[in-house]
N, C-alpha and C positions, 0 to 999 in steps of 0.2 A: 504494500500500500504506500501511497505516494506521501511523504510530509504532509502536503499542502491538505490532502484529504484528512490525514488523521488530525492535522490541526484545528479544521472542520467541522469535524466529528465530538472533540475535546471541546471546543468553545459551545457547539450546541448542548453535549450534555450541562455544561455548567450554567448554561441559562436557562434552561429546563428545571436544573435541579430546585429550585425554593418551589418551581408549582408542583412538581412531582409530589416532592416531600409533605405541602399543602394536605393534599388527595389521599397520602396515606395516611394522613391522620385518624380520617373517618373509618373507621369499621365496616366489612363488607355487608351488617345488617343493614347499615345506614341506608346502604344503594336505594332498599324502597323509600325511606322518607324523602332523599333527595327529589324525586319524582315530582314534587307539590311543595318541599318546601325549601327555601334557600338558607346558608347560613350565613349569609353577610349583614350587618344593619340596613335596616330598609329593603329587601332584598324582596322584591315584589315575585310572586307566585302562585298556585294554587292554593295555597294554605300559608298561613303566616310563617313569618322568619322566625325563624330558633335562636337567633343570636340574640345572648342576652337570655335566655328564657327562664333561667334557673335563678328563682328569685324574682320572677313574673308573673303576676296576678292573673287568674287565667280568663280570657276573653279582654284583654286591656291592651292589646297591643293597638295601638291608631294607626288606622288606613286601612285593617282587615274586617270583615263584616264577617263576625262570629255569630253559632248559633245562638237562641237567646239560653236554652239550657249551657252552654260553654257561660255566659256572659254570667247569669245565675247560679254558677256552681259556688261563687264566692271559692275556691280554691287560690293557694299558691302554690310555683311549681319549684318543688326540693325534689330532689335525689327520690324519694319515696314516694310521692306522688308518681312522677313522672314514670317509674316503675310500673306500679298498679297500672294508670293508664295505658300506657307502651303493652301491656300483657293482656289488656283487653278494656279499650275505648269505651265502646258502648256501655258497658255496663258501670265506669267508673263516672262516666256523666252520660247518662241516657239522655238522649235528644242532638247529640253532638254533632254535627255532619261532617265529621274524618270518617271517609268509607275505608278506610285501614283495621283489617279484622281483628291484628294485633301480634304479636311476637308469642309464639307459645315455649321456648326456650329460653330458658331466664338467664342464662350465660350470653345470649343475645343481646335482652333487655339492657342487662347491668355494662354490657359492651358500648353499647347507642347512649345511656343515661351516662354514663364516664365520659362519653365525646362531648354528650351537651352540655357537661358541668363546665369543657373548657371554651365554649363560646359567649366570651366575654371582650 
């Protein structure tokens, strides 16, 4: 291989690498949420942004039109909540409209709940 290519090659990986690195961060459960929702501030989607979520009043985030049962759960979202909910929606706020059936693996759960503790 020629210099010129490998030097090529070396400078793309290294500006690839901070988004790569980014992407691993999330756990491969993640891949469904990402579907609906984003994890940047503001981060417009089918479902509200996660960043920030932990320590989020549920149904309070501004700009998302939540159900009115989300908006009426009066919950906050720890570690423990997010859990229960993540392992099954419906039943943790009946009336919610995340059509996400839910994680039935709790190594899963506590996988996805661990990433969204760090989006802050």
């Amino acid at each position: 291989m020629k210099f010129s290519t490998l030097f090529a090659v070396a400078v793309a990986a290294l500006v690839a690498a901070p988004f790569a690195a980014g992407a691993a961060d999330a756990p491969a459960a993640f891949n469904q949420c990402k579907m609906c929702h984003k994890t940047e501030a503001g981060g417009k989607s089918m479902g509200p942004s996660l960043f920030g979520v932990v320590g989020r009043k549920s149904g309070s985030l501004e700009g998302y039109s939540y159900s009115p049962a989300m908006v009426a759960s009066g919950k906050t979202w720890d570690a423990a909540n997010l859990s229960t909910y993540l392992a099954d929606p419906k039943a943790f706020v009946p009336g919610n409209k995340m059509a996400f059936a839910g994680l039935k693996d709790p190594a899963l759960v506590k996988a996805v709940v661990d990433y969204l503790v760090t989006l802050k």
